[in-house]
Residue, then its C-alpha position, 0 to 999 in steps of 0.5 A: x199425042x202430037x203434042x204429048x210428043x213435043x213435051x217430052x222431047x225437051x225432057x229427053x234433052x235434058x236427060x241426055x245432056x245430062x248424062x254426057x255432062x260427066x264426059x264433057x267434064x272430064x275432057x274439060x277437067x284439064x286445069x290450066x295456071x299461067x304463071x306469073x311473075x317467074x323468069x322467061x320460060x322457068x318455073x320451079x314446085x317444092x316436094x316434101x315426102x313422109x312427114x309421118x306426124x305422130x302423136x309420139x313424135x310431136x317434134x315432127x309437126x313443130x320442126x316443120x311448122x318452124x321450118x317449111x312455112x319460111x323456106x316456102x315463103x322465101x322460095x314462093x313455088x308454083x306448085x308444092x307437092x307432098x308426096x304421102x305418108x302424111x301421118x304415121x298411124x302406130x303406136x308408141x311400141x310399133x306393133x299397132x298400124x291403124x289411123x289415128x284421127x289425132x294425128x290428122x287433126x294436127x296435120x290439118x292444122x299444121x297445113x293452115x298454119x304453113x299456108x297462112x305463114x307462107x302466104x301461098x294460096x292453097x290451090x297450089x298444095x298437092x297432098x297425096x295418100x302414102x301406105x301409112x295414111x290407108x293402114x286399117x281403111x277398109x274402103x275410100x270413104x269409111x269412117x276410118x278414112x281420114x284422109x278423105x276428111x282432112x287432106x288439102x286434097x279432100x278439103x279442095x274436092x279433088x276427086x279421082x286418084x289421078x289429079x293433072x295441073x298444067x303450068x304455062x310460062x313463056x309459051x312452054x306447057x309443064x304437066x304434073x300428074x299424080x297419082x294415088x296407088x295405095x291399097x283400095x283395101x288398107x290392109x294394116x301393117x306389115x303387110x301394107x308396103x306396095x303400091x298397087x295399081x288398078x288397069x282403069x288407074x293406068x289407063x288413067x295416067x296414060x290419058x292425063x299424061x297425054x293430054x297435050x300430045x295433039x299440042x306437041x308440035x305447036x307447043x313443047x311440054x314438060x312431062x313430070x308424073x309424081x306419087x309416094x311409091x318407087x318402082x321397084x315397090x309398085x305392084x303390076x295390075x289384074x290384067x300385068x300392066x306395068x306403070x314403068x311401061x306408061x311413063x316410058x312410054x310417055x317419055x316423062x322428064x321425072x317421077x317424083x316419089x317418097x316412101x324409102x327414107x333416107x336411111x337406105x342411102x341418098x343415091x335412090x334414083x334410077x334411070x329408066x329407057x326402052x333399049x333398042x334390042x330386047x331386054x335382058x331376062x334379068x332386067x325384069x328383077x333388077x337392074x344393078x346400078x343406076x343407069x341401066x344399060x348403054x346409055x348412047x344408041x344408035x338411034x340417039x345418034x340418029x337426027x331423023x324426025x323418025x328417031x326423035x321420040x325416046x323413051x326414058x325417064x328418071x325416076x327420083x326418091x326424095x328424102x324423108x321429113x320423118x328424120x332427115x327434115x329433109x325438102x326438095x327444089x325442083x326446077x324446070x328451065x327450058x325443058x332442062x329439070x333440076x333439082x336440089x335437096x335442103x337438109x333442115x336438120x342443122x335448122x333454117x337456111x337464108x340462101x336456097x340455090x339451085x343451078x339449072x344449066x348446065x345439068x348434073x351428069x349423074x343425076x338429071x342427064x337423060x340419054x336423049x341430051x346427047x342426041x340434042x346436042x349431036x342435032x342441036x334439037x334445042x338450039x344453041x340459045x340453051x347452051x350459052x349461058x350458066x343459069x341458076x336460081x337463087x332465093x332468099x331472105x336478104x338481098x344479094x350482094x354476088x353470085x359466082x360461078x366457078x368450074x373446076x378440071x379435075x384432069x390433072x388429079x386435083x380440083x383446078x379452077x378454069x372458070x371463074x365469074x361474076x353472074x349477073x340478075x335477069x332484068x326483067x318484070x318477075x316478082x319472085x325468084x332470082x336468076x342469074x346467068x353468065x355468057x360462056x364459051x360452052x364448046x371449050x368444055x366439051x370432053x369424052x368424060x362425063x365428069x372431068x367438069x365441076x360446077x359450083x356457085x357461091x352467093x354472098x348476101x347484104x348481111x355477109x352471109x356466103x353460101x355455096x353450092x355442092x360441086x356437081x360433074x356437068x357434061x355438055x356433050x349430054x354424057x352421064x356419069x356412072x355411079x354405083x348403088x351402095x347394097x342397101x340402096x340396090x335391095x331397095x331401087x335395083x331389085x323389082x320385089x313384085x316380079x322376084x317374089x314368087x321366083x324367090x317364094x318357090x326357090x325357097x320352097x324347092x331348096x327346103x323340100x330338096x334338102x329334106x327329101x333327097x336325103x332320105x331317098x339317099x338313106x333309103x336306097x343307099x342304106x351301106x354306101x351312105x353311112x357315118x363311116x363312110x362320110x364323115x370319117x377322116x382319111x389322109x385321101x381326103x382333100x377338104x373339098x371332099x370333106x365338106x361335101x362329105x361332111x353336108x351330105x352325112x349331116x342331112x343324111x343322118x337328119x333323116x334317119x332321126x325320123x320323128x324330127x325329120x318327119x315334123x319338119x316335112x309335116x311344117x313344110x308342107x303345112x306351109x304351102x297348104x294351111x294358112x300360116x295366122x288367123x288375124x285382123x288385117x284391117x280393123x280390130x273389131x273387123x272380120x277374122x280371116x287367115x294369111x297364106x303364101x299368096x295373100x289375106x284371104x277377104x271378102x270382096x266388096x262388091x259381092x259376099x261371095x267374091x273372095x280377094x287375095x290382098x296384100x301380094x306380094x305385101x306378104x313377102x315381108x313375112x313369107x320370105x324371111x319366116x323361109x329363109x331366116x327361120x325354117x331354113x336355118x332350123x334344117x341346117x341347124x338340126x342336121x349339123x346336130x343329127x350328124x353330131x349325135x352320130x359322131x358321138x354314139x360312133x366315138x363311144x362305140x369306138x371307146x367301148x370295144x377298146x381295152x382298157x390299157x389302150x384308152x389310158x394311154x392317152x393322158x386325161x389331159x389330152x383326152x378331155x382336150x380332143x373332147x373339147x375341140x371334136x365335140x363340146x364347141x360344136x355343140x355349144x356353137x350349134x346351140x347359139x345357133x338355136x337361140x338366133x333363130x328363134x330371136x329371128x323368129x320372135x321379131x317377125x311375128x312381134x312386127x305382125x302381132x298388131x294384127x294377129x289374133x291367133x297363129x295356127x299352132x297355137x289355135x291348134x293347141x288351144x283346140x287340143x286343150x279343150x279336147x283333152x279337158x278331161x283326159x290325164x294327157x292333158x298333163x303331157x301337154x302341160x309339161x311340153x308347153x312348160x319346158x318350152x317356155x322355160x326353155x328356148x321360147x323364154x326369149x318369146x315373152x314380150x307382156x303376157x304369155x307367148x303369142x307363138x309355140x309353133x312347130x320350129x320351136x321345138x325341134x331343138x329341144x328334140x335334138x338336145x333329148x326331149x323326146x316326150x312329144x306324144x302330145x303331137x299326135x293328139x293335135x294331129x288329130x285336132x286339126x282336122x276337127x278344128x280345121x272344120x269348125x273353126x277355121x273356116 
């Protein structure tokens, strides 16, 4: 037994090293490039974001080969990060999202030809997976999931959805993590528009964000996190964790994102840092321009090794190169980041510049600036010289640095000098600095100072610089988002969604159910009379509160809409609203509500996974607002006009008939006009917008939907009444909607919807032969029951 012991002990061995073999490697998993040939203590990555190769657009492809693999090979970066979206996955009409495996193919090949082209070795190639990559990719691994098939990432066995690398230069640590938050299930388009963070993937971040905290102090480190989406459209974990919480918590010098394009505005940067006081309620929606709060704390101005740690970080969207053609520089000279962004759409550049020091005070100051500069944290080395990195194809004839004062109301020069080359051993990118006398510009103004180099090269090519404030003080220079650029960076869309849902919610119920407690209680006082008639007491505050409470009022006495549109309420909060195939065409059909897709959840047939929240705002918030909302309105401006109507022929009807032909027929026909008949065709456009509106929502999610609910429900109602005369009623009804106001909804074939909401005009414009209503009240139930479910 002595013996049969001693065998098995190397065995257990064995087993047991085994299994802490994962462990030990993922402690050891930390890659490590010293860089070379670069200036002292700098070093510089490309980001390319949305490239969104299609099969419809094949320029895309082409402009980038013919335009970042020489842009690459005169830059010669130590890192080129592509940040999602790498393929499109629609069709030409834009209503299908799923992955198309020849899209991808052209991606690969694109890449190897980029790589080959730029000479740069592929390890250095970071490409991570975007909304548009995961569309109809029901799990990591699926024979849709082409991005584990024909990614660099993939190609270099790249596992995890966190990957680090680390460059060193001169002594200084660079860490770039990045990150993959998109969906673990892809649901297609629309509804497929957030990223959305696991709790083990931010704990993962944390980790790999600080894996060189313990080296700190010996050896400063450079903290730049990257992914495809923003903040503002991240999605909090299972357990309410917040990504934002982690970089501020690691206090990163960037977040490098995609996914807004550049349509929304060039100015999609945000400025994070953890106040000293309590955050506003407000500033867990929105923040409402690009820094937030007061950018200089006490504790800034605190030069105690206590104070030193400050948590803040940028956070920078770059352009597109769907339709901007657009690539960024992004630089990191002793621990300052900087960037510039190349627009290729007026073809190829020969001269790429990029200053480095001093920074850009609107864009790249970090509060903490101004405590480096109060307590001399960086030393004054760091402040002596203006530094900037020039590339390109030719040689360098001069660079120039010129700093303007705009004090006197106009750009005059007060600094004007040659920069000279770095001379030293680097093999690839050029820096040029000048010695400057730095405390002659300090000033109270973050942007009374302008910066802006001018390069001519040996062919007599000049390029310049774009003109950038610059504060040595470590001030930052306020700029104001434009609106487009606030709705989609300045409002937090995972935190509003359900504050937004249920607001809506309450504004339609109130609008509804006030009203008729009103008409009930109140029956004499809350009269068309009494209301709407004109008197010369009468201010105009008056008479449009007047005029908005007898409009609902009457909505309510009209019964059977005012009833129809309370059922649709409610069948709203309740009922799914479409029955469709969110991932894959043949896939499983399952149903949308308010709180999400209603699926299978993957480790388990009788797990049941809510998906796509709050992906499905896009369709709830705008089907509440820009719809049904405007239905109410709409039908109670045409209820309160009915009543003017019948209140104005029973005034007609008990005069005699000499006092009504005292009027001329002129001025009768004229008051008839402005009292009435504009009003009604003016309520009418209204009716044909909403249902416009309505149309373009549900033809964004028609790539996915099988049936709407309405129109399973008719469906169900057809084949009940196959062998009852009411089925002509149905016939009829569903014929004057389409001949109607559901014509617009013809796109190819027959309507894809006839919900409810469609056919309260034609109620209050006298259609009033909806007994085929209560048959599919009846329907539902049954349907409900066997189908549905």
């Amino acid at each position: 037994m002595e013996t049969r012991g001693k065998r098995l002990l190397p065995v257990l061995l064995l087993l047991i090293a085994a299994a802490a073999a994962p462990s030990a490697m993922s402690r050891d998993e930390r890659e490590v490039v010293e860089v070379s040939g670069a200036p002292d203590g700098v070093v510089w990555v490309a980001q390319l974001s949305d490239l969104h190769f299609s099969v419809h657009h094949p320029e895309r492809a082409y402009d980038f080969r013919r335009y970042v693999g020489p842009a690459l090979a005169m830059v010669n970066p130590d890192l080129v990060l592509i940040t999602g979206d790498l393929t499109d996955g629609k069709s030409k009409d834009l209503l299908t999202m799923k992955q198309n495996k020849v899209e991808w193919v052209e991606y690969e090949r694109t890449m190897k030809e980029i790589i080959e082209s730029s000479k740069l070795p592929r390890r250095i190639f970071y490409d991570l997976r975007g909304n548009h990559d995961s569309f109809g990719v029901p799990a990591s691994g699926d024979d849709y999931d082409f991005y584990n098939k024909y990614s660099i990432n993939a190609k270099l066995r790249r596992q995890g959805r966190v990957q680090s690398i680390t460059l060193e230069n001169s002594g200084r640590k660079h860490l770039f993590v990045g990150f993959d938050s998109t969906m673990e299930i892809g649901l297609r388009g629309p509804t497929n528009l957030f990223g959305h963070p696991t709790d083990k993937q931010v704990i993962e971040l944390d980790q790999a964000l600080s894996q060189w905290d313990t080296d700190f102090d010996k050896i400063p480190v450079t903290k730049i996190a990257f992914g495809h989406f923003p903040l503002s459209f991240s999605a909090l974990t299972e357990s309410g964790k917040s990504i934002k919480d982690v970089f501020l918590k690691q206090s990163l010098a960037a977040y490098l994102c995609g996914h807004l394009h550049t349509r929304f505005g060039k100015n999609l940067k945000r400025y994070y840092h953890r106040a000293v006081q309590e955050p506003s309620f407000s500033e867990h929606y929105y923040q409402l321009n690009m820094h937030q709060g007061d950018a200089i704390q006490s504790n800034m101005k605190n030069c105690s090794e206590e104070a030193a740690h400050i948590e803040e970080f940028w956070e920078w969207e770059m352009g597109d190169w769907r339709k901007s053609r657009s690539m960024r520089i992004l630089a990191v000279d002793d621990g300052y980041v900087s960037y510039t962004d190349i627009d290729f759409r007026l073809g190829s550049k020969s001269i790429i510049i990029l200053p480095t020091f001093p920074l850009d005070s609107r864009f790249m100051q970090r509060a903490s600036a101004f405590r480096d500069f109060k307590c001399h944290v960086m030393g004054a080395s760091s402040f002596d010289t203006v530094r900037a990195l020039v590339f390109s194809k030719h040689e360098m004839v001069s660079v120039s640095v010129k700093i303007y004062d705009s004090r006197p109301g106009i750009l005059e020069v007060v600094f004007d000098s040659e920069m000279k080359r770095v001379d030293s051993n680097e093999t690839r990118g050029n820096m040029y600095l000048i010695p400057w006398n730095w405390r002659a510009f300090e000033d109270s103004s973050p942007s009374r100072y302008w910066l802006q180099i001018e390069v001519m090269d040996i062919t007599g090519d000049t390029s310049v610089s774009q003109l950038r404030p610059f504060s040595v003080n470590g001030l930052s220079a306020r700029v104001n988002w434009t609106w487009k650029e606030f709705f989609v960076i300045g409002i937090q869309w995972a935190s509003i969604y359900h504050p937004a849902l249920w607001c809506a919610f309450s504004l339609i119920f109130s609008l509804l159910l006030v009203p008729q407690v009103l008409a009930v209680v109140f029956k004499d006082q809350f009269t068309y009379k009494s209301l709407c008639t004109y008197g010369s007491q009468r201010t105009l505050l008056k008479s449009l509160v007047g005029d908005f409470i007898c409009s609902f009022v009457e909505l309510a006495r009209v019964i059977l809409v005012w009833l129809l549109l309370l059922l649709y309420a409610i069948y709203l909060v309740f009922i799914p609203w479409l029955f469709g195939h969110p991932i894959t065409e043949d896939g499983s059909l399952t149903y949308m509500t308010y709180k999400g897709w209603i699926l299978k959840g993957p480790n388990s047939s009788n797990e049941v996974v809510h998906a796509g929240i709050p992906d499905v705002m896009v369709i709830v918030l705008p089907h509440l607002c820009f719809v049904l909302l405007p239905t109410i309105v709409i039908l109670a401006a045409m209820s309160a006009e009915r009543a003017a109507y019948r209140e104005h022929y029973l005034s007609r009807s008990g005069k005699k008939k000499d006092d009504y032909y005292q009027k001329s027929r002129r001025q009768i026909e004229h008051e008839n006009f402005w009292n009435g008949r504009w009003i009604r065709k003016f309520l009418c456009v209204l009716c044909v917008v909403v249902l416009w509106k309505h149309w373009k929502l549900f033809r964004s999610s028609e790539g996915m939907l099988h049936w709407t609910v309405p129109q399973m429900v008719l469906q169900a109602v057809k084949t009940e009444l196959k062998t009852n005369s009411q089925l002509k009623q149905l016939r009829m009804v569903v014929r004057e909607c389409r001949a109607g106001a559901i014509e617009m909804l013809q796109a190819k074939g027959p309507p894809r919807i006839c919900s409810a909401e469609i056919f309260f005009p034609l109620m209050a414009l006298g259609h009033h032969d909806y007994s085929v209503f209560s048959e599919c009240s009846i329907s539902i139930s049954k349907f409900s029951q066997a189908d549905v479910r």
